[in-house]
C-alpha positions in Angstrom: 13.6 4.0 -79.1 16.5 3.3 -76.5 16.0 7.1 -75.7 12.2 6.3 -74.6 13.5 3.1 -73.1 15.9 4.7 -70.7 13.5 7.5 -69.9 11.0 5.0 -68.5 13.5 3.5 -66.4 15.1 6.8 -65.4 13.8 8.1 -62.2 12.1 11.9 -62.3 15.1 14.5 -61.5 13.8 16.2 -58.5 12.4 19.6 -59.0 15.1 21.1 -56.8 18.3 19.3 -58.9 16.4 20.7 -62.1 16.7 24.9 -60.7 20.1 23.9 -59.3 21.2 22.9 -62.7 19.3 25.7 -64.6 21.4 28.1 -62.3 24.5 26.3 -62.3 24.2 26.6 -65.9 23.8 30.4 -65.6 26.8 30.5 -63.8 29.0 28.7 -66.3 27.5 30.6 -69.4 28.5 33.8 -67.8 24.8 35.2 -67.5 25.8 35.0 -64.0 29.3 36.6 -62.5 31.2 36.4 -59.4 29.5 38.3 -56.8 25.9 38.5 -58.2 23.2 38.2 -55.9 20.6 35.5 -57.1 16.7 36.5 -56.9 15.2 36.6 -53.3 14.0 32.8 -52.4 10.2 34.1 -52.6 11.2 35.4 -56.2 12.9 32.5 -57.3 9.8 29.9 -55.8 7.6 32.5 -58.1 10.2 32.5 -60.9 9.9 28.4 -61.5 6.5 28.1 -59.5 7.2 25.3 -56.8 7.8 26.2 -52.9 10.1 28.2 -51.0 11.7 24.6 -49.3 12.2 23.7 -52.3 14.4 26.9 -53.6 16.2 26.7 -50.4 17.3 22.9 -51.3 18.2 23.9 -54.6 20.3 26.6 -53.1 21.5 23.7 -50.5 23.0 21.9 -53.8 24.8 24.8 -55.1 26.6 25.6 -51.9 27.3 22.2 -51.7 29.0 22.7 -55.2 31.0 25.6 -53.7 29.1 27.9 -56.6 27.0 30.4 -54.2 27.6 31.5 -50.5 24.7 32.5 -48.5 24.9 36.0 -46.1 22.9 36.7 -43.3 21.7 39.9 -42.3 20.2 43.1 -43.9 22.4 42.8 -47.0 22.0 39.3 -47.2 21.1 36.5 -49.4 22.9 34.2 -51.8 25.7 35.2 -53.7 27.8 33.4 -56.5 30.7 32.4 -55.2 34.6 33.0 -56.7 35.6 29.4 -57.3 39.2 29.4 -56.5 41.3 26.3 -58.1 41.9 24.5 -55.4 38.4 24.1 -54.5 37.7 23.0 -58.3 40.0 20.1 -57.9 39.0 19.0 -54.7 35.5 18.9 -56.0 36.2 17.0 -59.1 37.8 14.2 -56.7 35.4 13.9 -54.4 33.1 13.4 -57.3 35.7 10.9 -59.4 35.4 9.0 -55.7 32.0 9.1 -56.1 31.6 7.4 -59.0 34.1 5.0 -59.5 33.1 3.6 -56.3 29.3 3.6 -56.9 28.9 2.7 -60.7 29.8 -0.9 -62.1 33.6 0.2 -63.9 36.0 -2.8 -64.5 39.5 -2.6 -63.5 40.8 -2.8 -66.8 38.9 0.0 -67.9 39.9 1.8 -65.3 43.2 1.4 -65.7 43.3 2.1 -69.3 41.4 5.1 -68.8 44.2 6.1 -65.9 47.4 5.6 -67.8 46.2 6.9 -70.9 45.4 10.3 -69.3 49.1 10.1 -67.3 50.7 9.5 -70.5 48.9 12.1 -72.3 51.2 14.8 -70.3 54.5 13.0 -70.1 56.4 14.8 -72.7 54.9 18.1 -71.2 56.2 17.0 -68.1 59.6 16.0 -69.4 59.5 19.7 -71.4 58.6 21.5 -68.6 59.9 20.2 -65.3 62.2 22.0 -63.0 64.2 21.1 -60.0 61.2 21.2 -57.2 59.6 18.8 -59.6 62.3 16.3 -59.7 63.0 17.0 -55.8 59.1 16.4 -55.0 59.3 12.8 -57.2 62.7 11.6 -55.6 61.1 12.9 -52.1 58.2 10.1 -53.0 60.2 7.5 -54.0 62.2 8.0 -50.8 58.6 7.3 -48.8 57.9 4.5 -50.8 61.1 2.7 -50.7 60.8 3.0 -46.9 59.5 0.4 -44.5 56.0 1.7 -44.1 52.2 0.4 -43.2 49.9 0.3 -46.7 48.1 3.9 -45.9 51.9 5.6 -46.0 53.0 4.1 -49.6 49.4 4.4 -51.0 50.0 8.2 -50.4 53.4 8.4 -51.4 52.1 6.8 -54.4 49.5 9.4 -54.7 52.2 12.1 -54.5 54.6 10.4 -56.7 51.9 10.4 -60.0 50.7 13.7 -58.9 54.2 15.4 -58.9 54.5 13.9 -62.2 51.8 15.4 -63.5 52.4 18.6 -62.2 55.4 18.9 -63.8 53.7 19.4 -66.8 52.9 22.7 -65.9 49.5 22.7 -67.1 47.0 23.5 -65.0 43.9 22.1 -67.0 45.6 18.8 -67.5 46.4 19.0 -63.7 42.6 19.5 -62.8 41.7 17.2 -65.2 44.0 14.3 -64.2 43.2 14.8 -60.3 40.0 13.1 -60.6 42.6 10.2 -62.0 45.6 10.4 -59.9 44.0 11.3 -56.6 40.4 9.2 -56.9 41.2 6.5 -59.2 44.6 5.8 -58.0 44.0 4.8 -54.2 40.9 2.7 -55.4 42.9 0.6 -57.7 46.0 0.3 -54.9 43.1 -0.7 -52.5 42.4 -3.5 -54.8 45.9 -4.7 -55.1 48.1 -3.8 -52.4 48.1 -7.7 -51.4 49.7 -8.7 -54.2 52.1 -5.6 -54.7 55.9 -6.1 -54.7 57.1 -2.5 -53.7 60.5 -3.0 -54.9 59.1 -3.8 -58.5 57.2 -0.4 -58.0 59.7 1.8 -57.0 62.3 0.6 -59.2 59.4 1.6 -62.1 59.2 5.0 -60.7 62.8 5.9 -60.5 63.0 4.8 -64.3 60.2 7.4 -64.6 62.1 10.2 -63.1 65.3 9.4 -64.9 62.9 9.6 -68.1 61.8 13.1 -67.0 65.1 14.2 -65.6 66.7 13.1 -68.9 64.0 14.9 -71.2 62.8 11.6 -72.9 59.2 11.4 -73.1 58.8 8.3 -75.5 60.8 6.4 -72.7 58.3 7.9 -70.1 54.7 6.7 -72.4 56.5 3.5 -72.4 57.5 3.5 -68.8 54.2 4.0 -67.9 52.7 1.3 -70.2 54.9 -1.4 -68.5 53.0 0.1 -65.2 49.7 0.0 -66.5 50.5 -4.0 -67.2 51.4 -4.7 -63.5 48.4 -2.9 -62.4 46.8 -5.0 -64.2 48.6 -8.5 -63.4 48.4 -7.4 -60.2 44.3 -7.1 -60.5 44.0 -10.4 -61.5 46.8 -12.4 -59.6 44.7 -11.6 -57.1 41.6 -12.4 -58.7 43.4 -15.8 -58.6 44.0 -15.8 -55.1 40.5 -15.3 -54.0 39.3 -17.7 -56.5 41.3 -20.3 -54.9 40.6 -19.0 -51.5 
């Protein structure tokens, strides 16, 4: 019954997202490869019976999703596109953005959700890491221990968890953690930065390279525990503060 319920309240999907996603879903089953050319627009508005605007917005919202190119010309037409990595990633964060900053998430959760993915790579990271890893983290705790407006330390923060992470030499855990480190972080230092003691901070994440310099990944989980708590103090300390304001 809650199935029915939430269909009735549920908005239609738009006849364009649904050939979007029937392609797109091509595409990642492999019935479409790298370099195809998709159907003609005209055989495509035949092949799910609707208008050739709405192919062309469907084909809008793949490009949009880096999966096809369009080419002009005699040889032209829409293509599926060679996702690289880097494009990957920078989709999946511009779509963690998205959501987090639409869709009713408490802090906590957040949070938990955050450290528990961070911690799910530190002893790959203490494993794995090599001297540009430890250089890139001491580099970030160099920027944040420097006098500095809130936009520099929010990205040396950034670079700080996302050096870190990297060092676990994984490239699936580093896709999947960017939506984390690189959406969900600078939302939750928005949130706090008022009440944020830097020194506390930086003292925290020289403990965590010491951790990973010194191989110890149990001291790294808990490391980042204790940080997850001051995100968390910090969250509602300032809760406090606008209540009494």
């Amino acid at each position: 019954m809650s199935d029915n319920w939430n269909s009735r309240l549920s908005p239609p999907k738009p006849l364009s997202t649904d050939i979007s996603d029937q392609i797109a879903a091509r595409i990642a089953e492999g019935d479409l490869m790298a370099g195809d050319r998709l159907p003609s627009e005209t055989d495509l508005a035949a092949q799910f019976d609707c208008s050739r605007a709405t192919v062309r917005e469907a084909l809008k919202r793949l490009a949009a999703r880096n999966l096809i190119r369009t080419r002009r010309g005699h040889a032209g037409g829409a293509f599926v596109n060679r996702l690289t990595y880097d494009a990957a990633v920078a989709q999946h964060v511009a779509t963690s953005t998205l959501l987090l900053s639409m869709n009713a998430v408490d802090f906590e959760t957040a949070a938990e959700a955050r450290f528990a993915l961070e911690r799910a790579c530190a002893d790959l990271a203490c494993a794995n890491h090599d001297q540009a890893d430890l250089t890139a983290l001491k580099e970030a705790i160099a920027a944040l221990s420097a006098p500095c407006d809130d936009v520099a330390f929010c990205a040396a923060d950034v670079a700080f968890h996302r050096a870190f992470v990297d060092a676990a030499k994984n490239p699936v855990l580093s896709y999947q953690l960017a939506g984390a480190v690189e959406a969900m972080q600078p939302l939750m230092n928005m949130i706090t930065y008022p009440d944020r003691d830097r020194s506390e901070i930086a003292a925290l994440y020289r403990q965590l390279a010491n951790a990973m310099r010194a191989r110890d990944g149990g001291e790294a989980r808990r490391i980042l525990g204790t940080l997850e708590h001051v995100m968390v103090r910090l969250f509602h300390s300032g809760q406090a503060r606008r209540g009494r304001a």
